[in-house]
Residue, then its C-alpha position, 0 to 999 in steps of 0.5 A: x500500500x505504500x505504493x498508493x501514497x507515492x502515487x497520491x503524492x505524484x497525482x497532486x504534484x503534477x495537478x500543481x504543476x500543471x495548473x500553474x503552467x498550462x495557463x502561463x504557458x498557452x496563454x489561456x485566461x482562465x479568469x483566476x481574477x478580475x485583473x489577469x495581470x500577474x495572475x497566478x491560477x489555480x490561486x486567487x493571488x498574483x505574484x509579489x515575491x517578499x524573500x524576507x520580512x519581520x515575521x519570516x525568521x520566526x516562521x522558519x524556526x516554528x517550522x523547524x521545531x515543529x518538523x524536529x520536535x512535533x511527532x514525538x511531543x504529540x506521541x508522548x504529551x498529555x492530552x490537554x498539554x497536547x491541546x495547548x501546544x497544538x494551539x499555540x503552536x498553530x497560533x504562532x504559525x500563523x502569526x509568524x507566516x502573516x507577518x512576512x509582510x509585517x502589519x499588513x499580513x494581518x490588517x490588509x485583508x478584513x480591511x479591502x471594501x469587498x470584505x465585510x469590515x467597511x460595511x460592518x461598520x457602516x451598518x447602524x440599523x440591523x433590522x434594516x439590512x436584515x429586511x433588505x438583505x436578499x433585496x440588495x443581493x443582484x447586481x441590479x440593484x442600485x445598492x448591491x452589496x460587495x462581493x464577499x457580503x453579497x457572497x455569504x448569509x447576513x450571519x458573517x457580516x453581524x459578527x463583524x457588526x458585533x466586533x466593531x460595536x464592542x471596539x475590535x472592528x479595527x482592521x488590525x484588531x479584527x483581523x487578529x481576533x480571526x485568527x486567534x479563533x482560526x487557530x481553535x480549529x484543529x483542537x476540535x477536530x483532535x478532541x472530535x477524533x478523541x471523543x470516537x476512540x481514535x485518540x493514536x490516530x488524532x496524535x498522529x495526524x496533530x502535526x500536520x493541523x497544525x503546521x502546513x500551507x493552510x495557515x497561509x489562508x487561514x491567518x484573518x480569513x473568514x472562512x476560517x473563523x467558518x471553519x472553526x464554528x464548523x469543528x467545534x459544531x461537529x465535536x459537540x456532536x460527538x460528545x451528544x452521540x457519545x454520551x450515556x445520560x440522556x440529559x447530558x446527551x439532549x444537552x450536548x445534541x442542542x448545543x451542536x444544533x445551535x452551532x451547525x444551524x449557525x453554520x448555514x448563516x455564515x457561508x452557502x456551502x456549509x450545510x455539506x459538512x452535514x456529510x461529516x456530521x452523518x459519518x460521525x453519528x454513524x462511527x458513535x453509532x447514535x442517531x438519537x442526536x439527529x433530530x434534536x439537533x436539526x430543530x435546533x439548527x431549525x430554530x437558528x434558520x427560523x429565527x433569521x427568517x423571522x428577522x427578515x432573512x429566509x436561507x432558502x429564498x437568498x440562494x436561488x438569487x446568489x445563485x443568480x448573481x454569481x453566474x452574473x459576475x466573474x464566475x460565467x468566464x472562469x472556463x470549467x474545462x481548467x478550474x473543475x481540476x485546476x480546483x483540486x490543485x488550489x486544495x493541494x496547495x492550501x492543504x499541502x500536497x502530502x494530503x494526496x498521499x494521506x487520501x492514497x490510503x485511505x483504502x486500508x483499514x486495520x482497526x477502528x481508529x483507521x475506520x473513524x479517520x477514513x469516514x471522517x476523511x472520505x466523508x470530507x472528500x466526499x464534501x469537495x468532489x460534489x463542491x467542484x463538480x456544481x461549478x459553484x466553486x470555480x477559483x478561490x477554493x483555497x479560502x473557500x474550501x478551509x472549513x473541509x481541510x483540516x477533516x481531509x487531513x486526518x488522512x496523513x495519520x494513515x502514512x508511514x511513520x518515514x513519510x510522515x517525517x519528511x512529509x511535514x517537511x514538505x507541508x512547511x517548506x510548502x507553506x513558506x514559498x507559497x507565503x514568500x513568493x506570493x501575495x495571496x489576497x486572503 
C-alpha cells in the first residue's frame, strides 16, 4: 500500500504543476481574477515575491521545531498539554507566516471594501439590512452589496457588526481576533477524533493541523473563523452521540444544533459538512442526536427568517448573481481540476498521499479517520463538480481541510517525517513568493 501514497503524492504534484503552467504557458485566461495581470491560477493571488520580512525568521524556526520536535511531543504529551501546544503552536504559525509582510499580513485583508469590515461598520440599523438583505443581493440593484457580503448569509457580516460595536472592528484588531479563533480549529477536530476512540490516530495526524500551507489562508480569513464554528459544531456532536445520560446527551445534541444551524448563516456551502456530521453519528453509532439537533439548527434558520432573512429564498438569487459576475468566464474545462490543485496547495500536497490510503483499514481508529476523511472528500468532489466553486477554493474550501487531513495519520511513520517537511517548506514559498489576497 505504500505504493498508493507515492502515487497520491505524484497525482497532486503534477495537478500543481500543471495548473500553474498550462495557463502561463498557452496563454489561456482562465479568469483566476478580475485583473489577469500577474495572475497566478489555480490561486486567487498574483505574484509579489517578499524573500524576507519581520515575521519570516520566526516562521522558519516554528517550522523547524515543529518538523524536529512535533511527532514525538504529540506521541508522548498529555492530552490537554497536547491541546495547548497544538494551539499555540498553530497560533504562532500563523502569526509568524502573516507577518512576512509585517502589519499588513494581518490588517490588509478584513480591511479591502469587498470584505465585510467597511460595511460592518457602516451598518447602524440591523433590522434594516436584515429586511433588505436578499433585496440588495443582484447586481441590479442600485445598492448591491460587495462581493464577499453579497457572497455569504447576513450571519458573517453581524459578527463583524458585533466586533466593531464592542471596539475590535479595527482592521488590525479584527483581523487578529480571526485568527486567534482560526487557530481553535484543529483542537476540535483532535478532541472530535478523541471523543470516537481514535485518540493514536488524532496524535498522529496533530502535526500536520497544525503546521502546513493552510495557515497561509487561514491567518484573518473568514472562512476560517467558518471553519472553526464548523469543528467545534461537529465535536459537540460527538460528545451528544457519545454520551450515556440522556440529559447530558439532549444537552450536548442542542448545543451542536445551535452551532451547525449557525453554520448555514455564515457561508452557502456549509450545510455539506452535514456529510461529516452523518459519518460521525454513524462511527458513535447514535442517531438519537439527529433530530434534536436539526430543530435546533431549525430554530437558528427560523429565527433569521423571522428577522427578515429566509436561507432558502437568498440562494436561488446568489445563485443568480454569481453566474452574473466573474464566475460565467472562469472556463470549467481548467478550474473543475485546476480546483483540486488550489486544495493541494492550501492543504499541502502530502494530503494526496494521506487520501492514497485511505483504502486500508486495520482497526477502528483507521475506520473513524477514513469516514471522517472520505466523508470530507466526499464534501469537495460534489463542491467542484456544481461549478459553484470555480477559483478561490483555497479560502473557500478551509472549513473541509483540516477533516481531509486526518488522512496523513494513515502514512508511514518515514513519510510522515519528511512529509511535514514538505507541508512547511510548502507553506513558506507559497507565503514568500506570493501575495495571496486572503
Amino acid at each position: 500500500m505504500r505504493s498508493w501514497a507515492g502515487v497520491g503524492l505524484a497525482v497532486a504534484l503534477v495537478l500543481i504543476v500543471a495548473a500553474f503552467a498550462v495557463p502561463q504557458l498557452t496563454g489561456w485566461q482562465v479568469n483566476a481574477r478580475t485583473n489577469p495581470e500577474h495572475a497566478v491560477p489555480p490561486l486567487h493571488g498574483k505574484w509579489q515575491p517578499n524573500l524576507f520580512g519581520i515575521g519570516t525568521i520566526p516562521a522558519i524556526l516554528i517550522g523547524l521545531l515543529g518538523w524536529r520536535y512535533g511527532a514525538s511531543l504529540a506521541e508522548r504529551l498529555s492530552w490537554r498539554s497536547l491541546l495547548i501546544v497544538s494551539y499555540v503552536a498553530g497560533l504562532a504559525w500563523m502569526i509568524a507566516l502573516a507577518y512576512v509582510d509585517g502589519n499588513s499580513g494581518i490588517s490588509r485583508v478584513l480591511g479591502n471594501p469587498y470584505e465585510y469590515l467597511v460595511t460592518a461598520r457602516q451598518t447602524t440599523d440591523l433590522s434594516a439590512m436584515m429586511n433588505e438583505f436578499i433585496d440588495r443581493i443582484p447586481y441590479s440593484h442600485p445598492d448591491n452589496w460587495v462581493v464577499h457580503i453579497a457572497g455569504h448569509p447576513p450571519g458573517a457580516l453581524l459578527f463583524f457588526v458585533f466586533l466593531d460595536r464592542i471596539g475590535l472592528g479595527g482592521n488590525y484588531a479584527a483581523g487578529m481576533v480571526v485568527t486567534v479563533l482560526a487557530a481553535t480549529t484543529a483542537l476540535a477536530v483532535l478532541q472530535t477524533m478523541r471523543t470516537l476512540g481514535a485518540e493514536p490516530m488524532a496524535r498522529r495526524a496533530a502535526p500536520f493541523l497544525v503546521l502546513g500551507p493552510a495557515a497561509v489562508f487561514m491567518a484573518v480569513s473568514a472562512d476560517a473563523l467558518f471553519a472553526a464554528v464548523a469543528a467545534w459544531g461537529l465535536c459537540a456532536l460527538a460528545v451528544a452521540a457519545t454520551r450515556t445520560s440522556p440529559g447530558s446527551k439532549i444537552a450536548w445534541s442542542v448545543s451542536a444544533g445551535l452551532i451547525l444551524g449557525t453554520c448555514m448563516l455564515l457561508s452557502y456551502g456549509l450545510p455539506l459538512i452535514g456529510l461529516i456530521a452523518l459519518a460521525i453519528l454513524f462511527l458513535a453509532r447514535s442517531w438519537l442526536p439527529l433530530p434534536i439537533a436539526a430543530a435546533a439548527a431549525l430554530v437558528v434558520v427560523g429565527g433569521f427568517a423571522v428577522a427578515g432573512f429566509a436561507w432558502w429564498e437568498a440562494y436561488p438569487v446568489l445563485h443568480d448573481r454569481y453566474w452574473e459576475g466573474l464566475a460565467a468566464n472562469r472556463p470549467a474545462s481548467y478550474w473543475m481540476w485546476g480546483n483540486l490543485a488550489a486544495l493541494f496547495l492550501a492543504a499541502g500536497p502530502v494530503l494526496g498521499a494521506g487520501l492514497a490510503r485511505l483504502g486500508e483499514l486495520r482497526g477502528r481508529a483507521d475506520r473513524v479517520v477514513l469516514w471522517l476523511a472520505g466523508s470530507a472528500t466526499a464534501i469537495i468532489v460534489i463542491a467542484d463538480l456544481s461549478r459553484m466553486s470555480k477559483s478561490e477554493v483555497e479560502r473557500i474550501w478551509l472549513p473541509f481541510i483540516p477533516w481531509m487531513l486526518l488522512s496523513t495519520a494513515l502514512l508511514p511513520e518515514r513519510w510522515r517525517r519528511w512529509g511535514l517537511g514538505l507541508q512547511v517548506l510548502t507553506a513558506l514559498v507559497l507565503q514568500h513568493l506570493l501575495y495571496t489576497t486572503w
